[in-house]
N, CA, C and O of each residue as an XYZ file, in Angstrom:
684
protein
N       5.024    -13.658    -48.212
C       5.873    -14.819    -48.231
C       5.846    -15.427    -49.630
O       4.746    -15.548    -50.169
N       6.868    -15.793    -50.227
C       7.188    -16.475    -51.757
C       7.194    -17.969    -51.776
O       8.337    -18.320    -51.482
N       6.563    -18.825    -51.954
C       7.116    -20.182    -52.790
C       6.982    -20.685    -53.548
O       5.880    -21.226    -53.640
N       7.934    -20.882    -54.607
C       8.382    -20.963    -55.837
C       8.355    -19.664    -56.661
O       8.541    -19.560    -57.874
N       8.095    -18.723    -55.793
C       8.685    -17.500    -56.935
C       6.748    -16.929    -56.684
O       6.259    -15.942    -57.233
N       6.245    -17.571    -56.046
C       4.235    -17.244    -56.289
C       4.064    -17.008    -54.447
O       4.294    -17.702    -53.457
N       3.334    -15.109    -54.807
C       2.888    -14.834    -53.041
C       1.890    -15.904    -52.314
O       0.666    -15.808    -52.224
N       2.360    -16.488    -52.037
C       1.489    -17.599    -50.502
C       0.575    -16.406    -49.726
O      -0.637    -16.319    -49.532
N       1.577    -15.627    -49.411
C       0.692    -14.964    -48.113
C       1.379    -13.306    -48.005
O       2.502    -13.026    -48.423
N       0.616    -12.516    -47.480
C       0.190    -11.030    -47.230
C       0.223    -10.806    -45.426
O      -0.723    -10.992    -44.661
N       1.525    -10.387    -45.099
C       1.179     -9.441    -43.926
C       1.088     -8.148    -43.559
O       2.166     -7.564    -43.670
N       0.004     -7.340    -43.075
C      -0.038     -6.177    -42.988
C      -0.042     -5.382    -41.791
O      -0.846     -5.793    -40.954
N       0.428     -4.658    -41.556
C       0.361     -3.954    -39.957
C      -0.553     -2.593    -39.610
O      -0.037     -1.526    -39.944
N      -1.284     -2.564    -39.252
C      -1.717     -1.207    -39.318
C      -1.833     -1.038    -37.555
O      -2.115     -1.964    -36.794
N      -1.553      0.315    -37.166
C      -1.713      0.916    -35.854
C      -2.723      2.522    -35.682
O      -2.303      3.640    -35.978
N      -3.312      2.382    -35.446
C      -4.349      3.482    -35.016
C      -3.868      4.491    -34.174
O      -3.893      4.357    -32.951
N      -3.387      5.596    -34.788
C      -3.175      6.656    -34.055
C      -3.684      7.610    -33.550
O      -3.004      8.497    -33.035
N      -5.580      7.646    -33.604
C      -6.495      8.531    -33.530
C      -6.340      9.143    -32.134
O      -6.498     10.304    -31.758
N      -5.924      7.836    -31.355
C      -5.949      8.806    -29.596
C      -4.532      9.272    -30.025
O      -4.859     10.457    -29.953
N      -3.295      9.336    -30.391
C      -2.342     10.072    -30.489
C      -2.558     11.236    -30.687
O      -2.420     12.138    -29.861
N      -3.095     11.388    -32.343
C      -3.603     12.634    -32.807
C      -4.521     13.534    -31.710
O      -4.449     14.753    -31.552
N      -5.350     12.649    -31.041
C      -5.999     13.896    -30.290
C      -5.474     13.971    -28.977
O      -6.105     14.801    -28.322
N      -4.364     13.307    -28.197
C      -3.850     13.749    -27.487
C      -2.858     15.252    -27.796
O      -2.892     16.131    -26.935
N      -2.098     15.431    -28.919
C      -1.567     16.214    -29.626
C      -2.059     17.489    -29.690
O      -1.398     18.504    -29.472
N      -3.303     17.439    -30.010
C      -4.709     18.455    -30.364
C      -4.466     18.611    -28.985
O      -3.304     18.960    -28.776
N      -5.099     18.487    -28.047
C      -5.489     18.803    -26.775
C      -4.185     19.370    -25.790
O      -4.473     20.010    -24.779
N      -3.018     19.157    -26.068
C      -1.670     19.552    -25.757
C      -1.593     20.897    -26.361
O      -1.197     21.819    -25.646
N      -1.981     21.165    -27.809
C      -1.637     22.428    -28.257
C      -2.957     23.532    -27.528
O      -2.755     24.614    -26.976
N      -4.144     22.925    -27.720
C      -5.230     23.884    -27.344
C      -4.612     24.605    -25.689
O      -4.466     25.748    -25.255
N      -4.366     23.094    -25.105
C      -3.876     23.378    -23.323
C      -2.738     24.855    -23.427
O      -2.978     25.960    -22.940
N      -1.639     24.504    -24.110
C      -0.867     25.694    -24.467
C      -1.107     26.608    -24.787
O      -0.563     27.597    -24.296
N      -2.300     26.726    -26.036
C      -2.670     28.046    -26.239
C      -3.878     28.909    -25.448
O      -4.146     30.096    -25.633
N      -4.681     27.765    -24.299
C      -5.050     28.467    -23.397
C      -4.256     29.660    -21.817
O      -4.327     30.658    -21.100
N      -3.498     28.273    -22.271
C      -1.866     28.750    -20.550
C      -1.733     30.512    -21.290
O      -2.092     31.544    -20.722
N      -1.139     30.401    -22.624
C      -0.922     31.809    -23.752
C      -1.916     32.768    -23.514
O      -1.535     33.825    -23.011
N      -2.682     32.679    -23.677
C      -4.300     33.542    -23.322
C      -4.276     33.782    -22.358
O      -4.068     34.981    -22.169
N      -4.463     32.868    -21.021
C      -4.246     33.126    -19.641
C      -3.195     34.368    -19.477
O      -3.531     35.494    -19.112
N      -2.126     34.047    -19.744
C      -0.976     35.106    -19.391
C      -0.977     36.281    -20.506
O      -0.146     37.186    -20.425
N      -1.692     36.251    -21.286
C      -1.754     37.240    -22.120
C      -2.930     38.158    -21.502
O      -2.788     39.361    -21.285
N      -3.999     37.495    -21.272
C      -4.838     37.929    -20.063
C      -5.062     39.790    -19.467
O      -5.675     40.853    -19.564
N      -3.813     38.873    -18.732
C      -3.824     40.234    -17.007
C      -3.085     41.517    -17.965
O      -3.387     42.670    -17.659
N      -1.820     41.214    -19.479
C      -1.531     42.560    -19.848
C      -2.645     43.119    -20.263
O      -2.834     44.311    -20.024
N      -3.608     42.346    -20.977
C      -4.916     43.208    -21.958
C      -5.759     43.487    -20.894
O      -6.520     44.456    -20.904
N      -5.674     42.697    -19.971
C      -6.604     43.592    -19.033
C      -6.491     45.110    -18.781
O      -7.267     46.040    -18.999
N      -5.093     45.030    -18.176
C      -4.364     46.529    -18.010
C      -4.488     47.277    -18.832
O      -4.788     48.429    -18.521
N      -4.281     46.867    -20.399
C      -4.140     47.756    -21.566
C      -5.697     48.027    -21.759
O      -5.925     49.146    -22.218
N      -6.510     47.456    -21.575
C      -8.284     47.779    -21.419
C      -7.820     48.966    -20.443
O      -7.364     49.995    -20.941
N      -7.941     48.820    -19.017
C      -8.394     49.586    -18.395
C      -7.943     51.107    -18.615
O      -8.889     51.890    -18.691
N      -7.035     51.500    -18.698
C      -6.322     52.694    -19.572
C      -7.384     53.339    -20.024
O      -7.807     54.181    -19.232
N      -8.129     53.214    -21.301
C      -8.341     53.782    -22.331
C     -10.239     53.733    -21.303
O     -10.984     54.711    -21.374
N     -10.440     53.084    -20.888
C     -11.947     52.765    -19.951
C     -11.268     53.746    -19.099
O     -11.564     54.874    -19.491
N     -10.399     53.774    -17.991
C     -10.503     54.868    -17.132
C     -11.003     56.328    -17.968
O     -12.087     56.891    -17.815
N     -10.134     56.659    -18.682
C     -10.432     57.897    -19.589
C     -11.554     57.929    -19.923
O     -12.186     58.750    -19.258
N     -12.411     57.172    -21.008
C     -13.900     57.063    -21.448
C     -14.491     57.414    -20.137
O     -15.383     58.262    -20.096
N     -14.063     56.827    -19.051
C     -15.158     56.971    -17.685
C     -15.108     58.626    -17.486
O     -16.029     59.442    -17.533
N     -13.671     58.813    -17.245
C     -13.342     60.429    -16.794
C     -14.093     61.453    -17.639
O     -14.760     62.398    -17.218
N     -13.829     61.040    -19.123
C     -14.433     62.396    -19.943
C     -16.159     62.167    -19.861
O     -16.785     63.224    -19.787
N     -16.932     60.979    -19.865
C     -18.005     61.189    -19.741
C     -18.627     61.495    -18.375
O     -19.850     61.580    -18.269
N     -17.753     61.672    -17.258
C     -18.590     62.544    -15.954
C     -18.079     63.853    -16.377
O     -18.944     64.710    -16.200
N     -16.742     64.431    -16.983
C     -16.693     65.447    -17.390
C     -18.130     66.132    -18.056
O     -18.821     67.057    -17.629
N     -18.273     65.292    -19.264
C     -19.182     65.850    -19.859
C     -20.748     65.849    -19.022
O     -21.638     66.661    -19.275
N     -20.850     64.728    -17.961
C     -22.102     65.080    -17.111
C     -22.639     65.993    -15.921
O     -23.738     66.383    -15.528
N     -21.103     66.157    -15.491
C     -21.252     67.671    -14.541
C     -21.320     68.866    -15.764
O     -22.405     69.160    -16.266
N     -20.280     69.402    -16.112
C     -19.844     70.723    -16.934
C     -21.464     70.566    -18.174
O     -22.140     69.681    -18.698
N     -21.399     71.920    -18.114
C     -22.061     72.279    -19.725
C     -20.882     73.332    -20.310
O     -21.079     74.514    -20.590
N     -19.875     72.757    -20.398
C     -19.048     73.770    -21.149
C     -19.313     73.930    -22.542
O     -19.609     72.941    -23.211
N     -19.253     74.884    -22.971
C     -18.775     75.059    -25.230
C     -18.447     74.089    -25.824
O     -17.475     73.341    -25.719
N     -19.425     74.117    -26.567
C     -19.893     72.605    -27.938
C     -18.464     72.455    -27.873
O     -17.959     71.492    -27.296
N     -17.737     73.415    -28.473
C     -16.191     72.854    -28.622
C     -15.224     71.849    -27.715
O     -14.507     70.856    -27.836
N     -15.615     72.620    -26.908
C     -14.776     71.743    -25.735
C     -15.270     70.363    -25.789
O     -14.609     69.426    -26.238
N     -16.881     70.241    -25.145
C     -17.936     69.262    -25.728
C     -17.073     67.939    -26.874
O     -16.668     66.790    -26.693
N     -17.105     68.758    -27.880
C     -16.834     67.811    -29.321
C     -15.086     67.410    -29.053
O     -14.623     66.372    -29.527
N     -14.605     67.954    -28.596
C     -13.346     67.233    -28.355
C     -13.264     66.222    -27.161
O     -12.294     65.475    -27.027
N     -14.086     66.231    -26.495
C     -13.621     65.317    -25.286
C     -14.857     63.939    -25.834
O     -14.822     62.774    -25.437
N     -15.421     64.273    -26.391
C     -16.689     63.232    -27.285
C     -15.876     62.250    -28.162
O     -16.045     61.031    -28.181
N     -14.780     63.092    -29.037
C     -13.829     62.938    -29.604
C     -12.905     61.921    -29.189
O     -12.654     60.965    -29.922
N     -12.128     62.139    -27.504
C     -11.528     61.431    -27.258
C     -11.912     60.426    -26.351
O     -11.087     60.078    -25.507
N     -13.254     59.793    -26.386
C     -13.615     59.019    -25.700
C     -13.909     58.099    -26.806
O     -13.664     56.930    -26.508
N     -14.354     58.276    -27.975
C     -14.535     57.622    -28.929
C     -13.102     57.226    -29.604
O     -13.151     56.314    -30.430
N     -12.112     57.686    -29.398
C     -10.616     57.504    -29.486
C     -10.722     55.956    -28.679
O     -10.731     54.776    -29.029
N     -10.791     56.672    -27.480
C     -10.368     55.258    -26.486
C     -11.486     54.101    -26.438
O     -11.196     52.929    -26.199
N     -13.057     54.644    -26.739
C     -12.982     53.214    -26.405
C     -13.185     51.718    -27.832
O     -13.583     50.558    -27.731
N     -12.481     52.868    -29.500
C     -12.473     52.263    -30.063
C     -10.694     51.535    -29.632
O     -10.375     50.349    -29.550
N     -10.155     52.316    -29.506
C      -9.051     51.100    -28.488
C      -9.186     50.529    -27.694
O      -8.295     49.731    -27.404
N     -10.432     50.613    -26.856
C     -10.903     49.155    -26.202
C     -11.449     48.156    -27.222
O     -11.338     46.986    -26.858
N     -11.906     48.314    -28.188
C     -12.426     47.464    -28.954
C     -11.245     46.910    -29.474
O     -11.287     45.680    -29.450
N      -9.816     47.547    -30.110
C      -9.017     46.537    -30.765
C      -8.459     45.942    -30.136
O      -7.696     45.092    -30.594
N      -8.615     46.151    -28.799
C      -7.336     45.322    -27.357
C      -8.561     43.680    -27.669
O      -8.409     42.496    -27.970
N      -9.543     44.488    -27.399
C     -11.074     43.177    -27.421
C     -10.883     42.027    -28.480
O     -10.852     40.833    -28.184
N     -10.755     42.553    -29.791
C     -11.015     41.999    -31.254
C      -9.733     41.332    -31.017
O     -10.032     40.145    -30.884
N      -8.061     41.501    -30.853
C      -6.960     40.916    -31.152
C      -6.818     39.693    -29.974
O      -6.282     38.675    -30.412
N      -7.137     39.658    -28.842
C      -7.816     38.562    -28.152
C      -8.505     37.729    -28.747
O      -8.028     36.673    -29.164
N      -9.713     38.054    -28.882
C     -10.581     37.026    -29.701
C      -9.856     36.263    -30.982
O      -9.456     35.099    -30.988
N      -9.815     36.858    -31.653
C      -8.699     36.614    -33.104
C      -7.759     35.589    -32.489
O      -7.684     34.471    -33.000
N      -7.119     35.873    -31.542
C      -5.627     35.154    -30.673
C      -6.463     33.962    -29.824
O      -5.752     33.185    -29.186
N      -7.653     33.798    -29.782
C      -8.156     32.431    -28.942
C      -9.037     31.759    -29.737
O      -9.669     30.834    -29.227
N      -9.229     32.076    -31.044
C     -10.491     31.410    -32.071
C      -9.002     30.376    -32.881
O      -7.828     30.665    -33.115
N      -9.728     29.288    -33.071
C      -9.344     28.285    -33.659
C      -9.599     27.972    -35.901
O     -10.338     27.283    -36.604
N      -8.476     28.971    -36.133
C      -8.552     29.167    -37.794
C      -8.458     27.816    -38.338
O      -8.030     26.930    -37.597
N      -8.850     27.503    -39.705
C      -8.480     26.932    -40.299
C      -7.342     27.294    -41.235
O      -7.342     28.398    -41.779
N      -6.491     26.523    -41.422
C      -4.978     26.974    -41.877
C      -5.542     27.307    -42.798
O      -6.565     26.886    -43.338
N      -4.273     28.810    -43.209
C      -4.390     29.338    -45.049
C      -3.065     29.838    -44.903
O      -2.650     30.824    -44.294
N      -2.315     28.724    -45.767
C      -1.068     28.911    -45.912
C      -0.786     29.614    -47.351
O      -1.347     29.507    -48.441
N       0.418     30.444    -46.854
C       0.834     31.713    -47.768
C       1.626     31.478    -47.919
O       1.944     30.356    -47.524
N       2.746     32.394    -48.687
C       4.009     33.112    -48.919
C       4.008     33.875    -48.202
O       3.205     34.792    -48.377
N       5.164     33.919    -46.661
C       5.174     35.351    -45.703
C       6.316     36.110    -45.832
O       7.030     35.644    -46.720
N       6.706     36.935    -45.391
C       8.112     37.610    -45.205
C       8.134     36.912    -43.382
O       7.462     37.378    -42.462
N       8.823     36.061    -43.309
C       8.812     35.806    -41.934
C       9.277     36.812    -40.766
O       8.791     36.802    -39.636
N      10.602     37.949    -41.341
C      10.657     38.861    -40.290
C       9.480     39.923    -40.355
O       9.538     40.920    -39.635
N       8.847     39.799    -40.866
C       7.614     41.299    -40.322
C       6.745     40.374    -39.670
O       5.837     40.921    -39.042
N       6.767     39.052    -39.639
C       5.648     38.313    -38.720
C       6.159     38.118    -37.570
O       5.400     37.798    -36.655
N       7.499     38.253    -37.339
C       7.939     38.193    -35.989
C       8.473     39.566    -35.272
O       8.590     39.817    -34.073
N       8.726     40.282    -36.301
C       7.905     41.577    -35.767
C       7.435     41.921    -35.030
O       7.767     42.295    -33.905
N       5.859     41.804    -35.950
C       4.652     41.497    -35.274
C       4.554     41.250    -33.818
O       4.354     41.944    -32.821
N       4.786     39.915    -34.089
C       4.650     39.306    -32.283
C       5.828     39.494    -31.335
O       6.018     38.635    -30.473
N       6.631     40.546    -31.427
C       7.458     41.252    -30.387
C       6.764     42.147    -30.034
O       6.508     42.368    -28.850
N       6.319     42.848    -31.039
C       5.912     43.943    -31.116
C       4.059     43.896    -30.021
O       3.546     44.756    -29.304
N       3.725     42.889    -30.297
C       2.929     42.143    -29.215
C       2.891     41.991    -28.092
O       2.020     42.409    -27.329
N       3.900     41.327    -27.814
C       4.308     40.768    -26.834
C       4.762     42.149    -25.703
O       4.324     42.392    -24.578
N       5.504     42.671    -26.292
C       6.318     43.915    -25.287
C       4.947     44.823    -25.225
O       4.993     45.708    -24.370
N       3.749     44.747    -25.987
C       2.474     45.370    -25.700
C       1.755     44.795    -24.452
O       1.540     45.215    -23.315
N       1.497     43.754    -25.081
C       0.440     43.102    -24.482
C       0.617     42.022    -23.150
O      -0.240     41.518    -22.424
N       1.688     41.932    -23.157
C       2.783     40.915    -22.041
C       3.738     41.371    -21.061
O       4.422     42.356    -21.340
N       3.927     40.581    -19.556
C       4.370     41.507    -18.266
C       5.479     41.021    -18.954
O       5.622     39.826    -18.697
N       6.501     41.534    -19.881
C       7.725     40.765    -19.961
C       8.993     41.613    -18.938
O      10.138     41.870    -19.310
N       8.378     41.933    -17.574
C       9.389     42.687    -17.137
C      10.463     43.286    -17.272
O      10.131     44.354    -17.784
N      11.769     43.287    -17.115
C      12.824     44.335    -18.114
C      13.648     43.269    -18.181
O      14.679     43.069    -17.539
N      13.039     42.484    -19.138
C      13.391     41.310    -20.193
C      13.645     41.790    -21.391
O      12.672     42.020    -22.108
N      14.957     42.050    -21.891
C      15.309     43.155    -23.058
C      15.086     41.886    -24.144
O      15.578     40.765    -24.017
N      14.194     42.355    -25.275
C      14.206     41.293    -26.716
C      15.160     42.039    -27.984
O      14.782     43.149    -28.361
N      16.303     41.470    -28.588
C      16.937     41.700    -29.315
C      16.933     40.615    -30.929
O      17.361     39.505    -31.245
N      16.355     41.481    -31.444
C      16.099     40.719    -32.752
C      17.485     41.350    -34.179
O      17.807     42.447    -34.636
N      17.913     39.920    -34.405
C      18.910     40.432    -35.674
C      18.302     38.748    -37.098
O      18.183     37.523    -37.100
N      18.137     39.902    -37.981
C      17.576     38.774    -39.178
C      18.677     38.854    -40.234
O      19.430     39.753    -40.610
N      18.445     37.281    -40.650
C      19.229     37.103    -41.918
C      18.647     37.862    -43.369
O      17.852     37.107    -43.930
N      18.783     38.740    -43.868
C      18.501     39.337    -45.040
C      17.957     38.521    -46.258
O      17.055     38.762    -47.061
N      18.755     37.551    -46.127
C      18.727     36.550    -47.646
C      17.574     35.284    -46.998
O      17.653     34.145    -47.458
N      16.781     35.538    -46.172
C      15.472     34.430    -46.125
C      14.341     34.525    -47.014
O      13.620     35.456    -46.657
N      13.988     34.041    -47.836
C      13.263     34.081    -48.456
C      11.891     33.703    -48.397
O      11.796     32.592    -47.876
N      10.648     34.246    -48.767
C       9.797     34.179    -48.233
C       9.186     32.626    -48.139
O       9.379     31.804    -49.035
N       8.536     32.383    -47.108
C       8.387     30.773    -46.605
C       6.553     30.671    -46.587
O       5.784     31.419    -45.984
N       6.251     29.614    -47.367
C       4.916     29.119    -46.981
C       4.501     28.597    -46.071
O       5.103     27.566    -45.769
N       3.287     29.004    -45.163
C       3.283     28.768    -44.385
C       1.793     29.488    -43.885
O       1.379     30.488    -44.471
N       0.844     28.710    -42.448
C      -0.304     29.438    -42.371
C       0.419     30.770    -40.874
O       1.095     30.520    -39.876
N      -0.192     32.231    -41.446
C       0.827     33.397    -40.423
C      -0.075     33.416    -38.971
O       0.035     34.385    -38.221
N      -0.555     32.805    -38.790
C      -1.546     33.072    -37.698
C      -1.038     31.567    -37.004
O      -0.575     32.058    -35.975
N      -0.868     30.515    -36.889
C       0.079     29.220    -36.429
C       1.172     29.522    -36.228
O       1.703     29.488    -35.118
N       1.730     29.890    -37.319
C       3.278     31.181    -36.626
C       3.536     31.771    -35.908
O       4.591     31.757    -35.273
N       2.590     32.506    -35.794
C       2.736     34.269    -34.651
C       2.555     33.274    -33.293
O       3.331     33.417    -32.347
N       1.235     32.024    -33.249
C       1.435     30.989    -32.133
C       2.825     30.304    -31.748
O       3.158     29.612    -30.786
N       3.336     30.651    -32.592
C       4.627     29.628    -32.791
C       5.142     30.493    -31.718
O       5.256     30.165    -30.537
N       5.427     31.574    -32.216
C       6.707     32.981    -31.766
C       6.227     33.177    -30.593
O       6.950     32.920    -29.631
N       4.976     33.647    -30.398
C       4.445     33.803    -28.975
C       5.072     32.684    -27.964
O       5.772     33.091    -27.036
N       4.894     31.610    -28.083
C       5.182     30.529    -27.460
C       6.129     30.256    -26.809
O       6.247     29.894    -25.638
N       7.129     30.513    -27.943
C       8.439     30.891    -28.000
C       8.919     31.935    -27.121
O       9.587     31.486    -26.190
N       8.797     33.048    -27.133
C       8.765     34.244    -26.177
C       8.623     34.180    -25.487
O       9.540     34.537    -24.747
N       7.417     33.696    -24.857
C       6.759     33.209    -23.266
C       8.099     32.283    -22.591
O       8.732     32.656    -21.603
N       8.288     31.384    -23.129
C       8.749     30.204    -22.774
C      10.469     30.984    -22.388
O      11.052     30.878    -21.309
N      10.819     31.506    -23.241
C      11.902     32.320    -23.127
C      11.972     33.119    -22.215
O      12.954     33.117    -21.472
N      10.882     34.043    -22.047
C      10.928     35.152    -20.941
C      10.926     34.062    -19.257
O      11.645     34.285    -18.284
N      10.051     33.097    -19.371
C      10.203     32.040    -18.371
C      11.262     31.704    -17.943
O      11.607     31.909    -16.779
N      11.946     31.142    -18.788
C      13.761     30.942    -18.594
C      14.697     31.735    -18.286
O      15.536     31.219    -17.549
N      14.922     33.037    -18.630
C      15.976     34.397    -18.473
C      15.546     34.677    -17.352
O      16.448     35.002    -16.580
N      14.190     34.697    -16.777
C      13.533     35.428    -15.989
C      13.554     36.856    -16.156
O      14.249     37.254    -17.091
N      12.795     37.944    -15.285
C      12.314     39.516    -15.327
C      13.325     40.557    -15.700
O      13.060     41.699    -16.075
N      15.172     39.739    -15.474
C      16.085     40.715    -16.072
C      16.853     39.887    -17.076
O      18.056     39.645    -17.172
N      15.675     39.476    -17.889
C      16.999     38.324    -18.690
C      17.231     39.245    -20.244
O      17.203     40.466    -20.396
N      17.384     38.517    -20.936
C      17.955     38.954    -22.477
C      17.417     38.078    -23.320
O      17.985     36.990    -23.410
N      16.451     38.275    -23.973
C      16.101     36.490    -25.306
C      16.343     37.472    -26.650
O      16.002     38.629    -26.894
N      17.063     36.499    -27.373
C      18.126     37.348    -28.734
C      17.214     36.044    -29.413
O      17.044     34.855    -29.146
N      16.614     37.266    -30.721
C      16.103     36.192    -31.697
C      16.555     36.676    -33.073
O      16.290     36.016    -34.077
């Protein structure tokens, strides 16, 4: 307030948004648990695959004494599968650990890519056809790629939700 041209007085407003902010926080974690959840039951499936086999070739190998050869190939492909149980394992974990942002320069279409390329893996997206067409001239965007791929996932889910099991989501 002014009189004669000299501040009298100072009003200031301040509002505390700390429970906002962590309501916010706790909205995204909730989401990216629901994400996990339903991401879940595909990696389950995509586990069991590569574990049935590991199971099969090692009673193979505990009845039979067949030829080292034979032996070393089925040794071979159990160690195949159950290091693909390990990356089904590791990209879970990775997908439910909480990063600290490290924002880059990305090519945004190979990150969404990516998480189609995910998704139609790792997700019941029933014969929910995904059709992707990109603008050429995007230029690469800063940004942290792991908050992203959350982004797209999200996105997808939420999409496949809506079309339902014979829908179409065009990105």
């Amino acid at each position: 307030l002014f009189e004669n041209g000299e501040i009298v007085a100072v009003a200031e407003l301040c509002k505390d948004i700390t429970d906002e902010i962590n309501v916010h926080k706790a909205m995204q974690a909730q989401e990216k648990l629901a994400s996990i959840g339903q991401l879940s039951a595909g990696i389950a499936h995509e586990i069991n695959n590569p574990l049935g086999i590991i199971l099969g070739y090692t009673q193979l190998l505990l009845r039979n004494e067949g030829n080292e050869e034979e032996q070393q190939d089925d040794l071979k492909t159990i160690v195949k599968h159950a290091k693909s149980c390990k990356l089904i394992v590791e990209d879970l974990l990775n997908f439910a650990r909480e990063p600290e942002p490290k924002k880059s320069f990305i090519e945004i279409h190979g990150v969404i890519d990516e998480v189609l390329n995910f998704m139609q893996y790792h997700s019941d997206l029933g014969a929910t056809q995904i059709v992707s067409e990109f603008d050429p001239r995007v230029p690469p965007i800063e940004l942290d790629e792991k908050q992203i791929k959350q982004v797209f996932i999200n996105l997808i889910m939420n999409a496949q939700h809506a079309v339902g099991n014979n829908g179409s989501i065009n990105v």
